[in-house]
C-alpha angles and dihedrals in degrees: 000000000000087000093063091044098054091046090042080053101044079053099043090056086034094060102051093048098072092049108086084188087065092050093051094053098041091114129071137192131264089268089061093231116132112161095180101043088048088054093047097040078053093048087052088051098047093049091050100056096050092054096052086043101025085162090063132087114245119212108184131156105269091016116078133200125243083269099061092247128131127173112033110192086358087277110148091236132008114183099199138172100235085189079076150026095237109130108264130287100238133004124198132192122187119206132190110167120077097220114135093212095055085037089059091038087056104050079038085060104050087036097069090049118087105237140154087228131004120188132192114200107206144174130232128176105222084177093061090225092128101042095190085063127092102256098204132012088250074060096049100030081053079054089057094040106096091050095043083056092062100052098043090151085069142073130222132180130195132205101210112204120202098228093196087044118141095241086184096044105043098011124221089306090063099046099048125051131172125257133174120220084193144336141223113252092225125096091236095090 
């Protein structure tokens, strides 16, 4: 399963960085609302999914399934195979606001859901400027922490985005890393 995380997350970094769109609406504002870099973050997410399972279907906000669906269980992406009724393959939420309590909502809602990964893209300020946001992933993984407590059967990873972050200078490599809220003891992840 970490395989697949860290490919789901090469292409994930890869995606955003040939979309000059994406790089023009990296910021948002104080409020932490950003319609159009949510949408093309999903669309990167989305994408990405269907090019590490390209034999899966693919449901995002903005990028419907053949079936013209496009949020199952309001999750922001569900990568799903529609030949059977298995869960589904990945499940994404993207998350702008640092709010710990829709941070924990969040990691609370993929967590209830079977999946064989589940991700959380999040956002933390290293430079302090915003004090109600997580100001390191340790901050925002010790947010997640008493969900991820009850759910310790599951895993859970987070991209966690810089959202200072300089996008012209580092990339998107520079700007997203991998954590883990809590992993599975066995040796299958």
């Amino acid at each position: 399963m970490r395989e697949l995380m860290h490919k789901y997350f090469a292409k994930v970094v890869d995606a955003p960085t040939k979309s000059t769109r994406a790089q023009s609406l990296w910021r948002g504002d104080q409020r932490w609302t950003n319609p159009a870099w949510t949408f093309e973050m999903t669309r990167a997410l989305a994408s990405a999914a269907n090019d590490l399972l390209p034999d899966k279907r693919i449901a995002a906000k903005g990028v419907g399934d053949s079936y013209g669906r496009h949020e199952y269980l309001t999750l922001d992406v569900t990568t799903y195979d529609d030949t059977s009724w298995k869960w589904p393959a990945i499940i994404v939420e993207h998350e702008n606001s640092p709010s710990a309590e829709k941070l924990r909502y969040c990691a609370w809602k993929l967590l209830s859901v079977r999946a064989d990964m589940r991700v959380l893209v999040a956002y933390v300020d290293s430079t302090r400027r915003y004090s109600w946001c997580p100001s390191s992933p340790e901050a925002l993984l010790s947010i997640l922490a008493p969900v991820a407590a009850d759910h310790r059967d599951q895993a859970l990873t987070v991209f966690v985005g810089e959202w200072c972050g300089d996008l012209e200078r580092s990339g998107w490599r520079g700007i997203f890393e991998v954590h883990h809220a809590n992993v599975r003891s066995s040796a299958s992840q």
